[in-house]
Chimera marker file (.cmm) of the C-alpha trace (Angstrom):
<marker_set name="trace">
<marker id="1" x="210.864" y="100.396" z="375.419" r="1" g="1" b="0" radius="0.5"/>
<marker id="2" x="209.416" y="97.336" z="375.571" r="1" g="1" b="0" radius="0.5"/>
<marker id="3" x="207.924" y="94.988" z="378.507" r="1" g="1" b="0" radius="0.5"/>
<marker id="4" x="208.082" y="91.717" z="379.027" r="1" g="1" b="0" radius="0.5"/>
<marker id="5" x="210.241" y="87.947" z="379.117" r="1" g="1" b="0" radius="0.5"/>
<marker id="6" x="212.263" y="87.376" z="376.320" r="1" g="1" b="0" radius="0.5"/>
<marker id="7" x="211.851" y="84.137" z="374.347" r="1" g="1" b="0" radius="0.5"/>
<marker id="8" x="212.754" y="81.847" z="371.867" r="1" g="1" b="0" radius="0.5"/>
<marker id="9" x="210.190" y="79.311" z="370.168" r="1" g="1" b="0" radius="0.5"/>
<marker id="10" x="211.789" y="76.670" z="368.259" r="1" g="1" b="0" radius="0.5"/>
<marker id="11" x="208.648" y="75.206" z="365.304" r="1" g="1" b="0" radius="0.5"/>
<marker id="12" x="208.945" y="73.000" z="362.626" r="1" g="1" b="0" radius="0.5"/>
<marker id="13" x="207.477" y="73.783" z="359.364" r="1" g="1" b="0" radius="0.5"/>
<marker id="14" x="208.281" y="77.031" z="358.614" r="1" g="1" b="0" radius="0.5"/>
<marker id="15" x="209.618" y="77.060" z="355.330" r="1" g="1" b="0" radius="0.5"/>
<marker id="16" x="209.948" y="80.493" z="353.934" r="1" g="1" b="0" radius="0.5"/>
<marker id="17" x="209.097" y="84.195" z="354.455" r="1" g="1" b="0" radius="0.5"/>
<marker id="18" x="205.211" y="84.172" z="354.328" r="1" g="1" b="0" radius="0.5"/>
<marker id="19" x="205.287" y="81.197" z="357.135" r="1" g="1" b="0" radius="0.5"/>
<marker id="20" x="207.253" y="83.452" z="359.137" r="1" g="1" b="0" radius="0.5"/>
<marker id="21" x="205.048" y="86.623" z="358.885" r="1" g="1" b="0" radius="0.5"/>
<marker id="22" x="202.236" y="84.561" z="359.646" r="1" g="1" b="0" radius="0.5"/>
<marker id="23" x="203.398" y="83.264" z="362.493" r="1" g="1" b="0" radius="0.5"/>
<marker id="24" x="204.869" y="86.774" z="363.852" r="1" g="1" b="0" radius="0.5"/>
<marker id="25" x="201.414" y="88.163" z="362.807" r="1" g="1" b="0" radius="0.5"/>
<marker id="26" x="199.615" y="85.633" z="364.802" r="1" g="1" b="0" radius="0.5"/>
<marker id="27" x="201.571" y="86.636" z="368.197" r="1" g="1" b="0" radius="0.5"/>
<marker id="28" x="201.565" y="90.503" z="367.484" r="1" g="1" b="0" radius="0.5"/>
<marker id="29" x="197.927" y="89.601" z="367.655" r="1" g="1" b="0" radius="0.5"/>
<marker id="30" x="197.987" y="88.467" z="371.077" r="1" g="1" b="0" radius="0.5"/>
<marker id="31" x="197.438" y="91.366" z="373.723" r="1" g="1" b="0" radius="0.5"/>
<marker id="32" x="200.904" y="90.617" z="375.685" r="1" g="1" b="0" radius="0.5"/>
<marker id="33" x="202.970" y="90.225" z="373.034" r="1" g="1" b="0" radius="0.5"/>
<marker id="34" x="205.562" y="93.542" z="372.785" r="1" g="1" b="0" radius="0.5"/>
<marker id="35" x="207.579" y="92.040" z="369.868" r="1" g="1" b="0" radius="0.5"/>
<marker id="36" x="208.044" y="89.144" z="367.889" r="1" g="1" b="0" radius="0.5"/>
<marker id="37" x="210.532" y="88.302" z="365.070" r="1" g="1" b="0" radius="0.5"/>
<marker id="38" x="210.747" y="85.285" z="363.212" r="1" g="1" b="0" radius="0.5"/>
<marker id="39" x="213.744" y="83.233" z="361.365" r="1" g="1" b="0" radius="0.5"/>
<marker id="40" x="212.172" y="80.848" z="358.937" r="1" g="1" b="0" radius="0.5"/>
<marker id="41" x="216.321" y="79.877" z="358.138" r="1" g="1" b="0" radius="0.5"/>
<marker id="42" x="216.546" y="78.701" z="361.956" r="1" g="1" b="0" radius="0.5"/>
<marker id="43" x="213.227" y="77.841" z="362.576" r="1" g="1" b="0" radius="0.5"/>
<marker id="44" x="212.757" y="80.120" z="365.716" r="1" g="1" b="0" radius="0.5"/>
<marker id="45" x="210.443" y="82.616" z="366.541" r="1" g="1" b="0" radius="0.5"/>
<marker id="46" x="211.989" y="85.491" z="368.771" r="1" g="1" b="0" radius="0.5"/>
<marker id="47" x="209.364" y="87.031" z="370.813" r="1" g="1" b="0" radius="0.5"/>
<marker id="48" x="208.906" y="89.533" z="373.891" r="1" g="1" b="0" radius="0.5"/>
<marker id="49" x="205.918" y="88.830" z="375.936" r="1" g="1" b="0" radius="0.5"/>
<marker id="50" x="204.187" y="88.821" z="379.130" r="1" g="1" b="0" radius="0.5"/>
<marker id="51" x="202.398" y="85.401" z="378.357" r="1" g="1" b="0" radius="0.5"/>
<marker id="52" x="203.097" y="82.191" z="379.350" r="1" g="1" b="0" radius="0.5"/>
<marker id="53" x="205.038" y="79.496" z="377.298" r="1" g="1" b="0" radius="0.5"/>
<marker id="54" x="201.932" y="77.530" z="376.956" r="1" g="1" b="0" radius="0.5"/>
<marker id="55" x="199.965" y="80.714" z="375.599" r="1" g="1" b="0" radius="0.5"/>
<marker id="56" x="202.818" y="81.005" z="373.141" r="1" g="1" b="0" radius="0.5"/>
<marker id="57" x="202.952" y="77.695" z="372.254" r="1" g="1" b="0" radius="0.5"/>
<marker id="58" x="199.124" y="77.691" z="371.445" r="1" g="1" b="0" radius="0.5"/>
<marker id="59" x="199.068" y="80.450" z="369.326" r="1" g="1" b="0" radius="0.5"/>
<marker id="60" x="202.152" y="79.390" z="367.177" r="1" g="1" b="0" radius="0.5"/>
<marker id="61" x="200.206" y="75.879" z="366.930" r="1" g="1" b="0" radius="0.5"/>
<marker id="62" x="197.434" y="77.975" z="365.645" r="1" g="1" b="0" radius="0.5"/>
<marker id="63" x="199.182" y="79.834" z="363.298" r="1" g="1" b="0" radius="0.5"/>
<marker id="64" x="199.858" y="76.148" z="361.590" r="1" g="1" b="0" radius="0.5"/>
<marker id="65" x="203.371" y="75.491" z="363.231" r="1" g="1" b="0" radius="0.5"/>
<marker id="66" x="204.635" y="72.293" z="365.634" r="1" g="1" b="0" radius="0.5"/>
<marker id="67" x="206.483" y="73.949" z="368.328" r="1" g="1" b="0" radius="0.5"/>
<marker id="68" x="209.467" y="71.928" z="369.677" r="1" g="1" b="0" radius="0.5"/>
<marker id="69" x="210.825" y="74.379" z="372.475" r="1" g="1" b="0" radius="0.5"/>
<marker id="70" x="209.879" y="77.429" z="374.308" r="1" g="1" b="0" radius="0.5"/>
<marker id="71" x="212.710" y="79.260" z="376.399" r="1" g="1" b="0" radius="0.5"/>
<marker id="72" x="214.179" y="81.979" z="378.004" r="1" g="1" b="0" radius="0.5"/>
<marker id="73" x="216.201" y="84.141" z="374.987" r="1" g="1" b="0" radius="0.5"/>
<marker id="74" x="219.457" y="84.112" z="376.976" r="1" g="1" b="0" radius="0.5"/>
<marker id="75" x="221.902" y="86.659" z="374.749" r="1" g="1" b="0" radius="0.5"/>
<marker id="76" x="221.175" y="88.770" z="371.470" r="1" g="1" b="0" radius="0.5"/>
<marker id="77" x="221.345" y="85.900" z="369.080" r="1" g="1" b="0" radius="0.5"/>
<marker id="78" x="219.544" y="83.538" z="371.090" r="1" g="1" b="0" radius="0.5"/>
<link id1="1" id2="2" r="1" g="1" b="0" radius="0.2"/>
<link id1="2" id2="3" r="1" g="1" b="0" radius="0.2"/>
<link id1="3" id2="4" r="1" g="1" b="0" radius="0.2"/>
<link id1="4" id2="5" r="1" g="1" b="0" radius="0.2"/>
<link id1="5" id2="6" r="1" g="1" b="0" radius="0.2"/>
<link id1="6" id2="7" r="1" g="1" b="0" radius="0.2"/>
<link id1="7" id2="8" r="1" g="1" b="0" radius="0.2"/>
<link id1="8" id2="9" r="1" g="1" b="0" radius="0.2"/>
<link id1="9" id2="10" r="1" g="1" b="0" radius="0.2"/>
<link id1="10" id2="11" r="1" g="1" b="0" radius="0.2"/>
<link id1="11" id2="12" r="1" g="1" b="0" radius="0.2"/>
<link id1="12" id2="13" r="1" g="1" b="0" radius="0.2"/>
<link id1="13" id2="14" r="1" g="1" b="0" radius="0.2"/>
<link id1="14" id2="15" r="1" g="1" b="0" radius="0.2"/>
<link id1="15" id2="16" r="1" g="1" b="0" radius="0.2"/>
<link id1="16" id2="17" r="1" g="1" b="0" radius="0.2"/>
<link id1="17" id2="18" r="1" g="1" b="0" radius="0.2"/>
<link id1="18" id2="19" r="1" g="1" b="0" radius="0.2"/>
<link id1="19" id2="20" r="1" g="1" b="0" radius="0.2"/>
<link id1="20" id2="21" r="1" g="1" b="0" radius="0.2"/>
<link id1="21" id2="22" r="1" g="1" b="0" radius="0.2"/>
<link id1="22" id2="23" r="1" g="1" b="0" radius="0.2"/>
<link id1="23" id2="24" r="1" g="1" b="0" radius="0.2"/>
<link id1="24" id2="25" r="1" g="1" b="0" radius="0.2"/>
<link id1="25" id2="26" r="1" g="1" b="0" radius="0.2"/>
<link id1="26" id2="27" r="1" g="1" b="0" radius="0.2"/>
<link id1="27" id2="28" r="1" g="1" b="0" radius="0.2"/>
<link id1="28" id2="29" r="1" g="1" b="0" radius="0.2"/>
<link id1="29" id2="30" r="1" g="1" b="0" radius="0.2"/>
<link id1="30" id2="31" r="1" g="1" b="0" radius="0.2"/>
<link id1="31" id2="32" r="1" g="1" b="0" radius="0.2"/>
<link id1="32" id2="33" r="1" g="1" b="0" radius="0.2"/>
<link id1="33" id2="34" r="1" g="1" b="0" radius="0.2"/>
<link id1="34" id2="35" r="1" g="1" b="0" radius="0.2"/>
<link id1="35" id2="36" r="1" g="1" b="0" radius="0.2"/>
<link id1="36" id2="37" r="1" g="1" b="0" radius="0.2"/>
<link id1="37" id2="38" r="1" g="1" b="0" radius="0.2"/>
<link id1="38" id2="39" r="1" g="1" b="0" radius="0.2"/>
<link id1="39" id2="40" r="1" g="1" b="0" radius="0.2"/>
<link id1="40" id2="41" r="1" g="1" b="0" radius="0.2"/>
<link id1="41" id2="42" r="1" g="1" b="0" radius="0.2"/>
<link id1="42" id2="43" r="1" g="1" b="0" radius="0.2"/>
<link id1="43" id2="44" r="1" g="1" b="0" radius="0.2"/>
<link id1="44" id2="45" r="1" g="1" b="0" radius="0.2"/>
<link id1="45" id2="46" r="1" g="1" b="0" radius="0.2"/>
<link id1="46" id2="47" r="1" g="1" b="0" radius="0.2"/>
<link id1="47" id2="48" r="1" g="1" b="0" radius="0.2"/>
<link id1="48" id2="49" r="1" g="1" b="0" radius="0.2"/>
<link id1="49" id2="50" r="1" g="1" b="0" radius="0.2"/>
<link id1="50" id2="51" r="1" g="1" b="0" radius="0.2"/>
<link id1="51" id2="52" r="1" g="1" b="0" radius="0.2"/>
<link id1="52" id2="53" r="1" g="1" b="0" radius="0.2"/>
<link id1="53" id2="54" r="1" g="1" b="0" radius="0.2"/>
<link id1="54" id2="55" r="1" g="1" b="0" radius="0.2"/>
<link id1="55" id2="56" r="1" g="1" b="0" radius="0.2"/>
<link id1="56" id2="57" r="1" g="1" b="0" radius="0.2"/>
<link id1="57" id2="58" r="1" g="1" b="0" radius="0.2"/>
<link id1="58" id2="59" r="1" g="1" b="0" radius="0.2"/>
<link id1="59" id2="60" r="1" g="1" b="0" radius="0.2"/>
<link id1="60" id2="61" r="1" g="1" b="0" radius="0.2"/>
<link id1="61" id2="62" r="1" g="1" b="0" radius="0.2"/>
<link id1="62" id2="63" r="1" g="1" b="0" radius="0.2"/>
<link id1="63" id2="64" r="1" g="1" b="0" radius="0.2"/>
<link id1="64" id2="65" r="1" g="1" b="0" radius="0.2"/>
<link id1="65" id2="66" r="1" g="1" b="0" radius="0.2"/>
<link id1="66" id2="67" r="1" g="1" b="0" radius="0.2"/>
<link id1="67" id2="68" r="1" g="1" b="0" radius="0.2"/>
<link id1="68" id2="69" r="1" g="1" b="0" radius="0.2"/>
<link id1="69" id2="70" r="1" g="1" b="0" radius="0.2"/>
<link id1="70" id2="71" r="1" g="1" b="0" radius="0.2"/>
<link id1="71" id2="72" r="1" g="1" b="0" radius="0.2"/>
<link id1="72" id2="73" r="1" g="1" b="0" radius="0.2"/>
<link id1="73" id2="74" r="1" g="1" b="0" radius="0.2"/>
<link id1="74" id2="75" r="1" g="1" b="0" radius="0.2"/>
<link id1="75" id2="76" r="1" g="1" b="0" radius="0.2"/>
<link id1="76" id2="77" r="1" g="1" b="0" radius="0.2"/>
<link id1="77" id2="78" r="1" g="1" b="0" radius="0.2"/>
</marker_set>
C-alpha cells in the first residue's frame, strides 16, 4: 500500500513517451514520492506523495517541463 496525497500535475511540453518517463523518473527520484504515472496524451503527471506542491512543481520544472497546475487527484481518472 502506498502513503501519501494524491495529485495531479498538469505541464506543458511533454510530447511523447520518453518525456513522460523522464519526468516520472525524476519524481520516483524524490524520497516522498510513493508513485507517479505520467500521460504525455493529457499532459498530466499522476503522482502519490508526501511532498508539497511546490516540491513537485520544482522537480517537474527540473525534469525540463512548465507546470501549469498542481492539485488534489479527486477520483480514479483525475
Amino acid at each position: 500500500m502506498m502513503g501519501g496525497m494524491k495529485k495531479v500535475i498538469e505541464v506543458e511540453d511533454m510530447c511523447c513517451k520518453r518525456c513522460a518517463e523522464r519526468a516520472e523518473k525524476k519524481l520516483l527520484l524524490l524520497g516522498g514520492v510513493s508513485g507517479a504515472k505520467a500521460n504525455y496524451k493529457r499532459g498530466v503527471i499522476l503522482v502519490e506523495s508526501t511532498l508539497s506542491d511546490e516540491e513537485l512543481s520544482a522537480c517537474v520544472a527540473e525534469a525540463g517541463f512548465k507546470v501549469k497546475e498542481v492539485r488534489p487527484r479527486k477520483g480514479i481518472f483525475g
